[in-house]
Backbone as numpy.savetxt, mean C-alpha at the origin, in Angstrom:
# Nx Ny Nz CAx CAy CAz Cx Cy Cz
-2.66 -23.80 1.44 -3.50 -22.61 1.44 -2.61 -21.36 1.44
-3.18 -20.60 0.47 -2.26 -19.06 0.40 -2.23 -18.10 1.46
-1.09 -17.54 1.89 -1.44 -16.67 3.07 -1.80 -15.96 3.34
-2.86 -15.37 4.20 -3.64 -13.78 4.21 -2.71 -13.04 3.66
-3.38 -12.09 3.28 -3.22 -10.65 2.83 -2.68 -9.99 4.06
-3.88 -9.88 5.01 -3.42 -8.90 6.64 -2.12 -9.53 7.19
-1.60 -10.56 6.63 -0.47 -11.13 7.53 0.78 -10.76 6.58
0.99 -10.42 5.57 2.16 -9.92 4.79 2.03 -8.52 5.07
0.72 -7.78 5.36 0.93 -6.42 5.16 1.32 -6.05 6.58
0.95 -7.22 7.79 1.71 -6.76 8.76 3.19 -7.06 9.11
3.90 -7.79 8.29 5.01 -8.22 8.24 5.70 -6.95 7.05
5.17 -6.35 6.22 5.82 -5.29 5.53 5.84 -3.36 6.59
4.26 -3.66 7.32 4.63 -2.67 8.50 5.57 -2.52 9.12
5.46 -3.38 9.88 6.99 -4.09 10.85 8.36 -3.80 10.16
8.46 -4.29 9.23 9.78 -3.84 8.24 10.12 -2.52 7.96
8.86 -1.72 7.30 9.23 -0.22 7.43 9.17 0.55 9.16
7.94 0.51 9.76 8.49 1.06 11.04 9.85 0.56 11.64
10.28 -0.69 11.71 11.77 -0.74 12.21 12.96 0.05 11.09
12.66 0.80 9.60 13.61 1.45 9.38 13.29 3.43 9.28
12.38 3.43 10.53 12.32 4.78 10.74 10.65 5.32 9.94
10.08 4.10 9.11 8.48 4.80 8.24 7.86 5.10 9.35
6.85 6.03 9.36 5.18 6.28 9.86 4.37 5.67 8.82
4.00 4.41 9.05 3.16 3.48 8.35 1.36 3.92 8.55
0.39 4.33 7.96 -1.16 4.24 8.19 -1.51 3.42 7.51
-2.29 2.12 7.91 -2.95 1.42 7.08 -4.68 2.01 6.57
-4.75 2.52 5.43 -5.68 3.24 4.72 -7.19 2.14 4.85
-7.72 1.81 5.84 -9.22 0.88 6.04 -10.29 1.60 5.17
-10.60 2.64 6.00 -12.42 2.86 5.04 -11.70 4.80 4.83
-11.88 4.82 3.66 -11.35 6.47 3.17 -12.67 6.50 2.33
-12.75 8.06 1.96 -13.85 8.23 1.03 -13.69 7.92 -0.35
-12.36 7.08 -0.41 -12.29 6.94 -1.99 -11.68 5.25 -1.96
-13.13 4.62 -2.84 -12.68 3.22 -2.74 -11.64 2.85 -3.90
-10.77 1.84 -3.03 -9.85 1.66 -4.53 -8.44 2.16 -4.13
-8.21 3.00 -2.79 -7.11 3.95 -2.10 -5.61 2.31 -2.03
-4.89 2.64 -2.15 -4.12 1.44 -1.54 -4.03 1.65 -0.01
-3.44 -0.07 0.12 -3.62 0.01 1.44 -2.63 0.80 2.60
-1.35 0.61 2.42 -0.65 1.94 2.99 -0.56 3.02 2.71
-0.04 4.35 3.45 0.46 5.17 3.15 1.87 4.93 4.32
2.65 5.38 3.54 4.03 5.41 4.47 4.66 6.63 4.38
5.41 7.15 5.43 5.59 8.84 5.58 7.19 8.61 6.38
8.18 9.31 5.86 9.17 9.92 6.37 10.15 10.97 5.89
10.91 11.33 6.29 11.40 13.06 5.71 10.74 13.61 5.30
9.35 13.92 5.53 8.45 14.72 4.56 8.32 14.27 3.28
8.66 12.98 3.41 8.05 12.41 1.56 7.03 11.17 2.23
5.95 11.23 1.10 5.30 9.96 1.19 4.94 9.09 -0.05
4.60 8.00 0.35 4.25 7.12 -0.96 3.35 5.86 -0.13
2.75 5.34 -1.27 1.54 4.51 -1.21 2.35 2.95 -1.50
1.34 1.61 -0.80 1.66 0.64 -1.35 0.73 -0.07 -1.42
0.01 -0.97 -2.32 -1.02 -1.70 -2.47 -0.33 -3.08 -1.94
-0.83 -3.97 -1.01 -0.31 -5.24 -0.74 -1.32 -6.39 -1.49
-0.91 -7.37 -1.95 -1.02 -8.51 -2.35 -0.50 -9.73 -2.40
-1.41 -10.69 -2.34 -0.92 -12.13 -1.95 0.11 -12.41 -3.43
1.36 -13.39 -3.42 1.75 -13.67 -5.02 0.77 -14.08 -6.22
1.14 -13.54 -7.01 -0.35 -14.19 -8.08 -1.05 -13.51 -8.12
-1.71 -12.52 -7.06 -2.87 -11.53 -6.90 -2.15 -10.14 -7.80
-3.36 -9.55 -8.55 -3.17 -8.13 -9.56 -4.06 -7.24 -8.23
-3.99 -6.18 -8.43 -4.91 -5.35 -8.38 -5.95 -5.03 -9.38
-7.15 -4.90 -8.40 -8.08 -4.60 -9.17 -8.50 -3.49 -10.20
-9.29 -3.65 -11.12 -8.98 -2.49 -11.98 -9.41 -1.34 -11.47
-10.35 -0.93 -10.12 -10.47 0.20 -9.31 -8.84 0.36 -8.49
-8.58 -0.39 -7.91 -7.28 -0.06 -7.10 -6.30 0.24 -8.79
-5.98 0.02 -9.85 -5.36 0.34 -10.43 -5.45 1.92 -10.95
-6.74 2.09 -11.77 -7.01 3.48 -11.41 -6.73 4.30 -10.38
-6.94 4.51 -8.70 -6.70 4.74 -7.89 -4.89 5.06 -7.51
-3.98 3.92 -8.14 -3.00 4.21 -8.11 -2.57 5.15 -9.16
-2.98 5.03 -10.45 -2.65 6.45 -11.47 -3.30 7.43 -11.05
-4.55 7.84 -10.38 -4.37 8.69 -9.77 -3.18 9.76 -9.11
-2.69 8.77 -7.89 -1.79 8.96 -7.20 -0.20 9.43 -7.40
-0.22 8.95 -8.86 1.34 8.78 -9.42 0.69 10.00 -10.53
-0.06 10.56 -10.98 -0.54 11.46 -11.63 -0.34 12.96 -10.67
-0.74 12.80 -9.37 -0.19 13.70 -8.25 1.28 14.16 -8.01
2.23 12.91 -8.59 3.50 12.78 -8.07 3.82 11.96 -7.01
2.84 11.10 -6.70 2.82 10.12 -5.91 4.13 9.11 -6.07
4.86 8.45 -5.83 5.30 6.53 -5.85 4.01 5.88 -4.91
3.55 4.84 -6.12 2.49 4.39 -5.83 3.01 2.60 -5.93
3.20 1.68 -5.25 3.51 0.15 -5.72 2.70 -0.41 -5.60
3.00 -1.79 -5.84 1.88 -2.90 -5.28 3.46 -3.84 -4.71
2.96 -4.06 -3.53 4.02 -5.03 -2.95 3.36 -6.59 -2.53
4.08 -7.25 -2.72 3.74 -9.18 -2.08 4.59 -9.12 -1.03
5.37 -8.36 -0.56 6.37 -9.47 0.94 7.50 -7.87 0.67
């Protein structure tokens, strides 16, 4: 069986807060489709969509990320 989703994205938290990120995990925002982090340090931020291996984003979360990178965002999708 493939491994949650919530359990890589808390194992990629963990990884950035131990190298200095302010990690928010993005739950209910007014805009569906948001990825699920935002991560913040030196006054820069950037977004990361998490996914299991094999898993795409959806074509709302894909939109949502050109959005973002249309802002000047770094927008990813990360597995691990």
């Amino acid at each position: 069986m493939a491994e949650l989703e919530s359990k890589i994205q808390a194992r990629i938290i963990k990884r950035l807060e131990a190298q200095g990120y302010y990690v928010v995990k993005l739950i209910l925002t007014n805009k569906n489709g948001i990825p699920d982090l935002l991560v913040l340090k030196d006054g820069k931020a950037f977004f990361a969509e998490v996914k299991r291996p094999g898993e795409k984003p959806r074509p709302l979360q894909e939109y949502r990320m050109n959005e973002l990178r249309k802002l000047g965002f770094i927008c990813e999708v990360w597995k691990e």
